[in-house]
PQR file of N, CA, C, O and H, with PARSE charges and radii, in Angstrom:
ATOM      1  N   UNK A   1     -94.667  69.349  85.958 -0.4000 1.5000
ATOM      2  CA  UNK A   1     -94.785  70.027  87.242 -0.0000 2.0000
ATOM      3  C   UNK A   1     -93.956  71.305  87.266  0.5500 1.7000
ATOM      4  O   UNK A   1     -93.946  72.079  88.224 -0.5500 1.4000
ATOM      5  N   UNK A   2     -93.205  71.484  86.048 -0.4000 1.5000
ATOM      6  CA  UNK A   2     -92.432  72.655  86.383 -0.0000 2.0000
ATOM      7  C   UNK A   2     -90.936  72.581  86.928  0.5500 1.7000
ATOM      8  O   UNK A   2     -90.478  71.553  87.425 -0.5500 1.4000
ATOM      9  H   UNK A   2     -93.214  70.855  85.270  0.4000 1.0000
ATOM     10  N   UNK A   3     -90.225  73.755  86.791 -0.4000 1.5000
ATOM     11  CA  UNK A   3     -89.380  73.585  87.672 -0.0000 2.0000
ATOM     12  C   UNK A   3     -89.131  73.540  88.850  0.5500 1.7000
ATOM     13  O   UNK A   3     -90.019  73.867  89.636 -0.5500 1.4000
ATOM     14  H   UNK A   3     -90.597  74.591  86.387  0.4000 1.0000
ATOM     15  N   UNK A   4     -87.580  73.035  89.439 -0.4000 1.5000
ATOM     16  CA  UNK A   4     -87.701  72.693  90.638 -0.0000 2.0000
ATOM     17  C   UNK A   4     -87.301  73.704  91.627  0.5500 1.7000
ATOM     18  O   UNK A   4     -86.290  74.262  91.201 -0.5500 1.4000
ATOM     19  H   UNK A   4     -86.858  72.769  88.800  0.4000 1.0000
ATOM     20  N   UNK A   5     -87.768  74.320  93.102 -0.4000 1.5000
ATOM     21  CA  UNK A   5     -86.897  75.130  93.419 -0.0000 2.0000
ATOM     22  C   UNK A   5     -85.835  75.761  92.854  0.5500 1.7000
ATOM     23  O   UNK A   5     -85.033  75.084  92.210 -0.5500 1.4000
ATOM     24  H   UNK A   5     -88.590  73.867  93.448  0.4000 1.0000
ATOM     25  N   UNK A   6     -85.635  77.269  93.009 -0.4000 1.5000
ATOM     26  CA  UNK A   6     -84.693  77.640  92.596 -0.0000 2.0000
ATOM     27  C   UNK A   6     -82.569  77.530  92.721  0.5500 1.7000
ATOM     28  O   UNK A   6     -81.595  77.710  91.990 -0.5500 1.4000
ATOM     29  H   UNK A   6     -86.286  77.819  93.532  0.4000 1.0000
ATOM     30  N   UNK A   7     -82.920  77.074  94.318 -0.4000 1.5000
ATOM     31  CA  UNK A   7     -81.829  77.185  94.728 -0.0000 2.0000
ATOM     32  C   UNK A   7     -81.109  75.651  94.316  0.5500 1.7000
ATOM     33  O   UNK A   7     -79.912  75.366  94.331 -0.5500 1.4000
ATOM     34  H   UNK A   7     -83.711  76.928  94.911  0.4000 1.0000
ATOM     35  N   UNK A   8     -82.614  74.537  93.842 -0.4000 1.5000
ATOM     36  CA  UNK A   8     -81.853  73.093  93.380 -0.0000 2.0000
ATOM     37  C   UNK A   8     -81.691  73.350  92.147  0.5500 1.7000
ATOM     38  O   UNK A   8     -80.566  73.080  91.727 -0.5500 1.4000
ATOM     39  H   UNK A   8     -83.587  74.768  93.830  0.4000 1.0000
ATOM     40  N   UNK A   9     -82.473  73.811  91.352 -0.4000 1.5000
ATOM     41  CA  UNK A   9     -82.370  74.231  89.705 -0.0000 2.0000
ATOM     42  C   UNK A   9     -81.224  74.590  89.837  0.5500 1.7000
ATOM     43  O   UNK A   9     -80.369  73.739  89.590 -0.5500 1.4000
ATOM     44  H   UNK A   9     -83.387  74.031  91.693  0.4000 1.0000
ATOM     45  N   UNK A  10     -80.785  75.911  90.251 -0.4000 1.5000
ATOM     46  CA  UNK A  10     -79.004  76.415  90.100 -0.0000 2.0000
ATOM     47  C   UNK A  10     -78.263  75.533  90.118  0.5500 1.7000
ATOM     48  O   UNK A  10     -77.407  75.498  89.234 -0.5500 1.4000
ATOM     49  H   UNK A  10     -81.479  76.602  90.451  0.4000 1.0000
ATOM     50  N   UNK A  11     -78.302  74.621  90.997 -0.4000 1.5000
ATOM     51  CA  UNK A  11     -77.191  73.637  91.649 -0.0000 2.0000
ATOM     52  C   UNK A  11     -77.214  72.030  90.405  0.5500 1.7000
ATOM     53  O   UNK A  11     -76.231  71.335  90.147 -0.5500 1.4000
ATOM     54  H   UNK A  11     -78.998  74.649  91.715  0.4000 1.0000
ATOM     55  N   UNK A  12     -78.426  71.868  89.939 -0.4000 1.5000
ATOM     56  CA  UNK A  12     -78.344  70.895  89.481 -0.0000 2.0000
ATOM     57  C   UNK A  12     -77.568  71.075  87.942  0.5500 1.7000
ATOM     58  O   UNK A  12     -78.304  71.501  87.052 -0.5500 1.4000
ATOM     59  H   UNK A  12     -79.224  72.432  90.148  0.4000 1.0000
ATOM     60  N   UNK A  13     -76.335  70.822  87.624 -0.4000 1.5000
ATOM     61  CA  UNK A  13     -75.322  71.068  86.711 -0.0000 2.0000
ATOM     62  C   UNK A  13     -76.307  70.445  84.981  0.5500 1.7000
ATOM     63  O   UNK A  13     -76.698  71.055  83.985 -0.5500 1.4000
ATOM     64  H   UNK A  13     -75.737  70.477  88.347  0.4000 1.0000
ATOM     65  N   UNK A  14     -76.353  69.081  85.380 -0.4000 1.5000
ATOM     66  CA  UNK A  14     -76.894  68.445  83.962 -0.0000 2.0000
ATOM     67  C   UNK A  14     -77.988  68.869  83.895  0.5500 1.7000
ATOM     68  O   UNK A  14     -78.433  68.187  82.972 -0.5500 1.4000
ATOM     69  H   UNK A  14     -76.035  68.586  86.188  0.4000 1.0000
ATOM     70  N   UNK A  15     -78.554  69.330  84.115 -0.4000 1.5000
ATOM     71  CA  UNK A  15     -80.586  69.697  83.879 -0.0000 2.0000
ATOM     72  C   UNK A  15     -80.442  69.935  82.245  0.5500 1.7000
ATOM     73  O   UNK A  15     -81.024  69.020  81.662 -0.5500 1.4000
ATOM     74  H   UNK A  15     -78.192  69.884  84.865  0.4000 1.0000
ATOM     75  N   UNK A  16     -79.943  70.729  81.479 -0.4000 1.5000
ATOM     76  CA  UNK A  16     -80.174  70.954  80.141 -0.0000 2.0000
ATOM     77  C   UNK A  16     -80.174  69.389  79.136  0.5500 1.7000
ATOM     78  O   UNK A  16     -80.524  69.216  77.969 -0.5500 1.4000
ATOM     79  H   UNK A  16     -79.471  71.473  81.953  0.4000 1.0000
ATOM     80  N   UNK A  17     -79.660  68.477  80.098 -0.4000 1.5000
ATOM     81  CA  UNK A  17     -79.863  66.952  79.415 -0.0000 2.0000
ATOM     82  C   UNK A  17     -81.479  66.579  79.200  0.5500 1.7000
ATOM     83  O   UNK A  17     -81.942  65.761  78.405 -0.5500 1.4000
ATOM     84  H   UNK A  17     -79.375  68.618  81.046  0.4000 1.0000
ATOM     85  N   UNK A  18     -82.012  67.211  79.910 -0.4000 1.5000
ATOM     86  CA  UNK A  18     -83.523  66.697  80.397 -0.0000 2.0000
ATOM     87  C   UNK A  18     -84.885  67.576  80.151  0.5500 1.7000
ATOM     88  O   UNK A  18     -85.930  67.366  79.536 -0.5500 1.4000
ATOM     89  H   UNK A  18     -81.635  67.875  80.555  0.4000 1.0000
ATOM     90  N   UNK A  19     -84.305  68.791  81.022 -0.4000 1.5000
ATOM     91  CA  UNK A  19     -85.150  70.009  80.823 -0.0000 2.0000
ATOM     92  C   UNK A  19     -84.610  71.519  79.841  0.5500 1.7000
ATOM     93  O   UNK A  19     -83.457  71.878  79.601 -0.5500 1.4000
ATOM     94  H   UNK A  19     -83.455  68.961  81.522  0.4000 1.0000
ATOM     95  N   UNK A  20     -85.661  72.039  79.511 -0.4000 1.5000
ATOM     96  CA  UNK A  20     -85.114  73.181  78.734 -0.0000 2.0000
ATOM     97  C   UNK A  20     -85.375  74.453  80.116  0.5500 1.7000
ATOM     98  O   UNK A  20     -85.964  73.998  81.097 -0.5500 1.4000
ATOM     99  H   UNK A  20     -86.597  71.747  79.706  0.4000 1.0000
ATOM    100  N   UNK A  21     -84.944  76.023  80.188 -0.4000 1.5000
ATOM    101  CA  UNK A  21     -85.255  76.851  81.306 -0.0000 2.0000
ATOM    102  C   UNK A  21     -86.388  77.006  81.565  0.5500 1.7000
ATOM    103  O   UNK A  21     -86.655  77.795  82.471 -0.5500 1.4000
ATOM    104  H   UNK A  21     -84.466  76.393  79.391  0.4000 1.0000
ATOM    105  N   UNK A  22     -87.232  76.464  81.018 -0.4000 1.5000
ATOM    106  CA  UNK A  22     -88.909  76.816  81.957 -0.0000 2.0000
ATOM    107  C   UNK A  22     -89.092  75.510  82.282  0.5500 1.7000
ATOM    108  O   UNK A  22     -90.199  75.322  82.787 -0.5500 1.4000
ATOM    109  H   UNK A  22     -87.016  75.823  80.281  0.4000 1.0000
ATOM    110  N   UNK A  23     -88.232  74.270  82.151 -0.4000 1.5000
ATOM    111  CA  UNK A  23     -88.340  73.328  83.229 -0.0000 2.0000
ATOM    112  C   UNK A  23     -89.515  72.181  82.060  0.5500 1.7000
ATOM    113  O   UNK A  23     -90.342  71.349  82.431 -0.5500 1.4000
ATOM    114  H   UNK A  23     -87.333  74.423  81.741  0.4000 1.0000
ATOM    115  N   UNK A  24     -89.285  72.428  81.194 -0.4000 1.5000
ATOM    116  CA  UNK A  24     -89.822  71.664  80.143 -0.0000 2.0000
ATOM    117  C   UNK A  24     -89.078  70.306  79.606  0.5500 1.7000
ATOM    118  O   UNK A  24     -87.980  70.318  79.048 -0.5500 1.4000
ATOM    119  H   UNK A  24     -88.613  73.104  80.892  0.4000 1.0000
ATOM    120  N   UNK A  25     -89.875  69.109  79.872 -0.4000 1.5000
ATOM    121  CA  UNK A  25     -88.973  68.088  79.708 -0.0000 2.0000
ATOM    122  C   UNK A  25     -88.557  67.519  78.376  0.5500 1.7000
ATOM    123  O   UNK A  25     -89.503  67.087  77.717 -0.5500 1.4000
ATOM    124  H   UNK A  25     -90.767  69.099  80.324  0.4000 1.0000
ATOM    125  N   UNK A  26     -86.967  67.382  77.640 -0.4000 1.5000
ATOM    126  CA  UNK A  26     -86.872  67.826  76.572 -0.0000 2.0000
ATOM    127  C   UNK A  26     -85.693  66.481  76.015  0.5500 1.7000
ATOM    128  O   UNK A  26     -85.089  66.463  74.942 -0.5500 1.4000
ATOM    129  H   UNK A  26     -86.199  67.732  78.175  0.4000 1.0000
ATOM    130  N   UNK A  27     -85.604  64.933  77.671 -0.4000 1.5000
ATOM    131  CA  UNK A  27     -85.086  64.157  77.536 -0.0000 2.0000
ATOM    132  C   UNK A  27     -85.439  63.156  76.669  0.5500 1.7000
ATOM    133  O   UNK A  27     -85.928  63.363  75.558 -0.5500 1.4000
ATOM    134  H   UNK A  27     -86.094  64.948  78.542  0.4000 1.0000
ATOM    135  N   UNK A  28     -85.231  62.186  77.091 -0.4000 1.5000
ATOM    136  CA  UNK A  28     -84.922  60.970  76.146 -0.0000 2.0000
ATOM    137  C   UNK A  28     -86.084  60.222  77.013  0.5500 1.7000
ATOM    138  O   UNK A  28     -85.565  59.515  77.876 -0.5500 1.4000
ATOM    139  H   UNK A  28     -84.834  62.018  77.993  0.4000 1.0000
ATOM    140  N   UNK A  29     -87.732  60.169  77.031 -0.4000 1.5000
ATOM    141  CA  UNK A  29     -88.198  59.095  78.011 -0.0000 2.0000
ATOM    142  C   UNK A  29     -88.254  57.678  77.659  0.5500 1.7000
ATOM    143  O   UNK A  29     -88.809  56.731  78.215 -0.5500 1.4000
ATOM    144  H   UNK A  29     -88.153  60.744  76.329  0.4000 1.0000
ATOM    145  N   UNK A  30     -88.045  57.703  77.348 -0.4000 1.5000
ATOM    146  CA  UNK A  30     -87.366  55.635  76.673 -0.0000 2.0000
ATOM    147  C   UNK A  30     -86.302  55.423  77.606  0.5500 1.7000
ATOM    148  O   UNK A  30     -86.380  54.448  78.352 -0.5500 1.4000
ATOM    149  H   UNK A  30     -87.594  58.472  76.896  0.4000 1.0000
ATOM    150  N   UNK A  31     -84.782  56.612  77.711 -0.4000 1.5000
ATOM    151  CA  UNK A  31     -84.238  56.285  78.398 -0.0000 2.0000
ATOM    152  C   UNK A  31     -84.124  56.867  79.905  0.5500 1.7000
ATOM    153  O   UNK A  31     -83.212  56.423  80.602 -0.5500 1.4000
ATOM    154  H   UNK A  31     -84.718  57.405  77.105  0.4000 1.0000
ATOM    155  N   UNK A  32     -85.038  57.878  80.464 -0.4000 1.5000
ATOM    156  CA  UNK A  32     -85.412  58.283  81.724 -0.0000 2.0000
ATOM    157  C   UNK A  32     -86.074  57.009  82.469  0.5500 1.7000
ATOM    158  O   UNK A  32     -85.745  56.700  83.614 -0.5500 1.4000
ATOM    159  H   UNK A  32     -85.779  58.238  79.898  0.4000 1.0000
ATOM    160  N   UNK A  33     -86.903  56.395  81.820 -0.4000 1.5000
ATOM    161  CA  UNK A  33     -87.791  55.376  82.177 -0.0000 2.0000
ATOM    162  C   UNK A  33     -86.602  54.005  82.537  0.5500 1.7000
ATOM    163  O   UNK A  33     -86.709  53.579  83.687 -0.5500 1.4000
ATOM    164  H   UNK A  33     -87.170  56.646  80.889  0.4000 1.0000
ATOM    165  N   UNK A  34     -85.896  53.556  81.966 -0.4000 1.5000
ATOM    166  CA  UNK A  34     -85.337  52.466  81.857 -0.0000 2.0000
ATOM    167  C   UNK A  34     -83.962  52.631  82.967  0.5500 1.7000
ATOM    168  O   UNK A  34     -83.520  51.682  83.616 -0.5500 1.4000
ATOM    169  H   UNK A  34     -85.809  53.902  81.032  0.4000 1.0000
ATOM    170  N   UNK A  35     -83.490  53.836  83.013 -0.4000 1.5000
ATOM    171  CA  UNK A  35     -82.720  54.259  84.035 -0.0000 2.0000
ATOM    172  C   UNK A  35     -82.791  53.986  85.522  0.5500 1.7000
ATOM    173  O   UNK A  35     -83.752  54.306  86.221 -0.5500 1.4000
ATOM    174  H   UNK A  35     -83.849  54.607  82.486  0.4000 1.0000
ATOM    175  N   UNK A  36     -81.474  53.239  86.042 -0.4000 1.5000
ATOM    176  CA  UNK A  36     -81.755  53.012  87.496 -0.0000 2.0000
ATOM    177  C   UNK A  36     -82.255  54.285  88.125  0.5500 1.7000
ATOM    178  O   UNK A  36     -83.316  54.361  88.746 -0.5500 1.4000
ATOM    179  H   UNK A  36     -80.693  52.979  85.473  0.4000 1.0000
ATOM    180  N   UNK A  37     -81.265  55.460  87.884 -0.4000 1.5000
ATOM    181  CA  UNK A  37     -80.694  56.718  88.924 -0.0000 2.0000
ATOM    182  C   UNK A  37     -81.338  57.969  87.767  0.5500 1.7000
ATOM    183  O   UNK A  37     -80.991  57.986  86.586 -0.5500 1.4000
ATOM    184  H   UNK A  37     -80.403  55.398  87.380  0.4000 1.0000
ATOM    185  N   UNK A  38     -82.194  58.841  88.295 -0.4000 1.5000
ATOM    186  CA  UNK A  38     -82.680  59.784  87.378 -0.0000 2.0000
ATOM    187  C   UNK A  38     -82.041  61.095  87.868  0.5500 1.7000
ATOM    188  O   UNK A  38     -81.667  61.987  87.106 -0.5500 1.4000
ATOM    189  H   UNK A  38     -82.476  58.827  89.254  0.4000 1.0000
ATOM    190  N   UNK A  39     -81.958  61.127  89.074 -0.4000 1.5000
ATOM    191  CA  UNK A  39     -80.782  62.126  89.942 -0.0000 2.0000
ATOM    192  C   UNK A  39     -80.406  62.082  90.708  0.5500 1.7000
ATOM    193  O   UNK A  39     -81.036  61.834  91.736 -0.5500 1.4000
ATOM    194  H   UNK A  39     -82.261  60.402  89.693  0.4000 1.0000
ATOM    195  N   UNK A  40     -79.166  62.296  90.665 -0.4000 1.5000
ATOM    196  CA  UNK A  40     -78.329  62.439  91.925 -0.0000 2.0000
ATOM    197  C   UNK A  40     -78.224  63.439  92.838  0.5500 1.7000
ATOM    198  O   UNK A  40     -77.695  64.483  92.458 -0.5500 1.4000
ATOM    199  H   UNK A  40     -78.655  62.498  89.830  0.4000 1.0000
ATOM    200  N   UNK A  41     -78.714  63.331  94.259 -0.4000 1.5000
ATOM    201  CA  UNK A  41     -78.996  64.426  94.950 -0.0000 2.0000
ATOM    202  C   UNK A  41     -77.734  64.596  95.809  0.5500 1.7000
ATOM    203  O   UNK A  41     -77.393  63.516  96.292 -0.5500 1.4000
ATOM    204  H   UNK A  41     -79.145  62.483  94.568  0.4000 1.0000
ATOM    205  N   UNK A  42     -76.774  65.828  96.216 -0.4000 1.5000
ATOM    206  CA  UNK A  42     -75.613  65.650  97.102 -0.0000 2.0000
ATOM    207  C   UNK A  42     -76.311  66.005  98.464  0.5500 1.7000
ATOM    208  O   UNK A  42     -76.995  67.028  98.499 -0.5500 1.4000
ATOM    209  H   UNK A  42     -77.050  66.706  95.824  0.4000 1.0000
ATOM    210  N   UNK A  43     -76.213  65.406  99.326 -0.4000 1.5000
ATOM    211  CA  UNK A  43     -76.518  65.852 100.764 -0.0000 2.0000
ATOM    212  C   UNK A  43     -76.079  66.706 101.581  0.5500 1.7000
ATOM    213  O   UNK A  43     -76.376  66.772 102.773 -0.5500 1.4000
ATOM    214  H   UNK A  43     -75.658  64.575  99.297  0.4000 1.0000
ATOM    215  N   UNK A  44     -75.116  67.632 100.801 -0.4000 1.5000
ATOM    216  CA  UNK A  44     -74.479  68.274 101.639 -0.0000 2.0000
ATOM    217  C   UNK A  44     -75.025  70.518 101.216  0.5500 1.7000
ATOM    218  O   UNK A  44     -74.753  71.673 101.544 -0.5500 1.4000
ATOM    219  H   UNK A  44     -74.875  67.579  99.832  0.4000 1.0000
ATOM    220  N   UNK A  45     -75.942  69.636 100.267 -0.4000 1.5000
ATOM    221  CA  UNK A  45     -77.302  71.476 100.208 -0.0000 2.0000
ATOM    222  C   UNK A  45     -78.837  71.307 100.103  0.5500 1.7000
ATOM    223  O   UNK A  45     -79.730  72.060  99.716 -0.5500 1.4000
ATOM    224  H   UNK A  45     -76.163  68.698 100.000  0.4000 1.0000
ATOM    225  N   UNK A  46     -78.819  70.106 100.566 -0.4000 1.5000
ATOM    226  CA  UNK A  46     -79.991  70.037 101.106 -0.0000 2.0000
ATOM    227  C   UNK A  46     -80.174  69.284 102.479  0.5500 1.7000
ATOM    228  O   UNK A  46     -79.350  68.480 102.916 -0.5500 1.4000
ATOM    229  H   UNK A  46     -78.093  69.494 100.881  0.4000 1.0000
ATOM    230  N   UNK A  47     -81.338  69.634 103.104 -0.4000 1.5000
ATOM    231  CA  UNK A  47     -81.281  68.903 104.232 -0.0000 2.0000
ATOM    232  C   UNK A  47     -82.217  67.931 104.268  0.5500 1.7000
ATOM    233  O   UNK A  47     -82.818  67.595 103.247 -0.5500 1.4000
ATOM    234  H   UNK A  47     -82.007  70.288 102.749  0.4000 1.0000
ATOM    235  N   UNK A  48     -82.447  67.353 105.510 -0.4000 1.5000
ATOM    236  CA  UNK A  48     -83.540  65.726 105.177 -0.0000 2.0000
ATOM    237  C   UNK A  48     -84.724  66.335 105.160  0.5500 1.7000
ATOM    238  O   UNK A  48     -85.603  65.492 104.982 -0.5500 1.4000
ATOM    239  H   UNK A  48     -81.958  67.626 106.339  0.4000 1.0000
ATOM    240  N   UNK A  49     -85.126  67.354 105.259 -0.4000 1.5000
ATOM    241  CA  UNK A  49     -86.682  67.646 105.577 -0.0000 2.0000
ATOM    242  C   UNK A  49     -86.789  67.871 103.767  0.5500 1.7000
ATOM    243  O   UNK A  49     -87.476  67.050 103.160 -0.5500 1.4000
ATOM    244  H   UNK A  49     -84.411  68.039 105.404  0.4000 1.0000
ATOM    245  N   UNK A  50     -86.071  69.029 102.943 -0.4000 1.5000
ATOM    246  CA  UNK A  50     -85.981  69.103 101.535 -0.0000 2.0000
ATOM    247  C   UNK A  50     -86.135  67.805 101.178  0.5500 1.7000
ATOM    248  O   UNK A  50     -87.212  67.586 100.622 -0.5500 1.4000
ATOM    249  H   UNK A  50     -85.513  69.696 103.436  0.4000 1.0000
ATOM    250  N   UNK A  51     -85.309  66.730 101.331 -0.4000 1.5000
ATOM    251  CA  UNK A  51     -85.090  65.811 100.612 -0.0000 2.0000
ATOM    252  C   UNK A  51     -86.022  64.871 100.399  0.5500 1.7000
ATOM    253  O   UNK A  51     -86.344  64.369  99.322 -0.5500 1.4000
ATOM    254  H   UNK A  51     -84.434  66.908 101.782  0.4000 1.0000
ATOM    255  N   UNK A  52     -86.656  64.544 102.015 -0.4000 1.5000
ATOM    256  CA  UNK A  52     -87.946  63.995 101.787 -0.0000 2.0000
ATOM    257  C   UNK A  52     -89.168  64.390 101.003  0.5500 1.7000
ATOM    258  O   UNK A  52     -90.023  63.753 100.387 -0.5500 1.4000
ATOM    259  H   UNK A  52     -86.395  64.952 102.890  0.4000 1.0000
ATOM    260  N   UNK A  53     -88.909  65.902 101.288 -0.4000 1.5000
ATOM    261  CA  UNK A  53     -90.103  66.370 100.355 -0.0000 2.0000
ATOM    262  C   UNK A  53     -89.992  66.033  99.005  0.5500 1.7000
ATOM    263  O   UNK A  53     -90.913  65.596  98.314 -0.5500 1.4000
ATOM    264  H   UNK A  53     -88.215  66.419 101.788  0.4000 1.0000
ATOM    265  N   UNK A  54     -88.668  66.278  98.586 -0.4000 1.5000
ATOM    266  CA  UNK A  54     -88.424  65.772  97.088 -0.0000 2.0000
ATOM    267  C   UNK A  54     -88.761  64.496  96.571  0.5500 1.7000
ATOM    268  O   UNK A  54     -89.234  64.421  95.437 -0.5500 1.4000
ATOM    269  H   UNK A  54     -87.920  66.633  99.147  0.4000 1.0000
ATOM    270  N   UNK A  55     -88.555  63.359  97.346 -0.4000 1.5000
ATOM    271  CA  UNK A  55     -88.570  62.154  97.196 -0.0000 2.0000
ATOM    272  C   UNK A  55     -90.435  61.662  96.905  0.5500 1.7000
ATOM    273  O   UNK A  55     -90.933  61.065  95.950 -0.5500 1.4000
ATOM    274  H   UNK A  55     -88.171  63.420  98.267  0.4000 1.0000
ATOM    275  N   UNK A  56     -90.999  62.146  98.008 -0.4000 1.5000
ATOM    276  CA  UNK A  56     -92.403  62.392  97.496 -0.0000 2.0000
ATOM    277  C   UNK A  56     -92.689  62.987  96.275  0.5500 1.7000
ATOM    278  O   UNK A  56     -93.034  62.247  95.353 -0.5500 1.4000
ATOM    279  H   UNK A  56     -90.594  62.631  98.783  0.4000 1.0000
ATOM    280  N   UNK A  57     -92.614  64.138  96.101 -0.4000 1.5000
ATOM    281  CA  UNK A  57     -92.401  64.659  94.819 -0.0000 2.0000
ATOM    282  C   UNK A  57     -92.499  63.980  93.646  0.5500 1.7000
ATOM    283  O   UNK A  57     -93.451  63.925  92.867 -0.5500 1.4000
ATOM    284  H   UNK A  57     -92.334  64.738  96.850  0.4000 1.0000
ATOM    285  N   UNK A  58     -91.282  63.398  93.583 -0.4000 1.5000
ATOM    286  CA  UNK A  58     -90.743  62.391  92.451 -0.0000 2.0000
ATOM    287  C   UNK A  58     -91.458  60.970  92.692  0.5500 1.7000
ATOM    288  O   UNK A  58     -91.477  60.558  91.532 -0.5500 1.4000
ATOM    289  H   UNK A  58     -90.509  63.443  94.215  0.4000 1.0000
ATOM    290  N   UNK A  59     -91.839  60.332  93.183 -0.4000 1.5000
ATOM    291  CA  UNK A  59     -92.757  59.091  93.677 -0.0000 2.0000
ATOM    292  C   UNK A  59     -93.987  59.549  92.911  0.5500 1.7000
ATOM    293  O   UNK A  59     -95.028  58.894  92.965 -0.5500 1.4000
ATOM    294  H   UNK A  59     -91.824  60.667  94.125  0.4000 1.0000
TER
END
């Protein structure tokens, strides 16, 4: 799907674990898949309307 927004891309610190800069997925899916928590979102730069959207997103 690409990358994610710009302003979460900046913010999201580990992304190079997963994705390369055009948002190309470059993880481990054996262990993405088996993982409780795939990201951790802080609530305090996004708001609930973002977040929901994200959550769909990722679903």
């Amino acid at each position: 799907m690409g990358k994610m927004p710009g302003r979460w891309w900046t913010k999201w610190e580990d992304r190079s674990e997963c994705f390369d800069e055009n948002g190309t997925f470059i993880g481990d899916r054996e262990q993405s898949a088996t993982s409780r928590t795939f990201l951790a979102i802080s609530h305090d730069w996004m708001d609930k309307e973002e977040l929901d959207k994200l959550e769909r997103i990722m679903r």
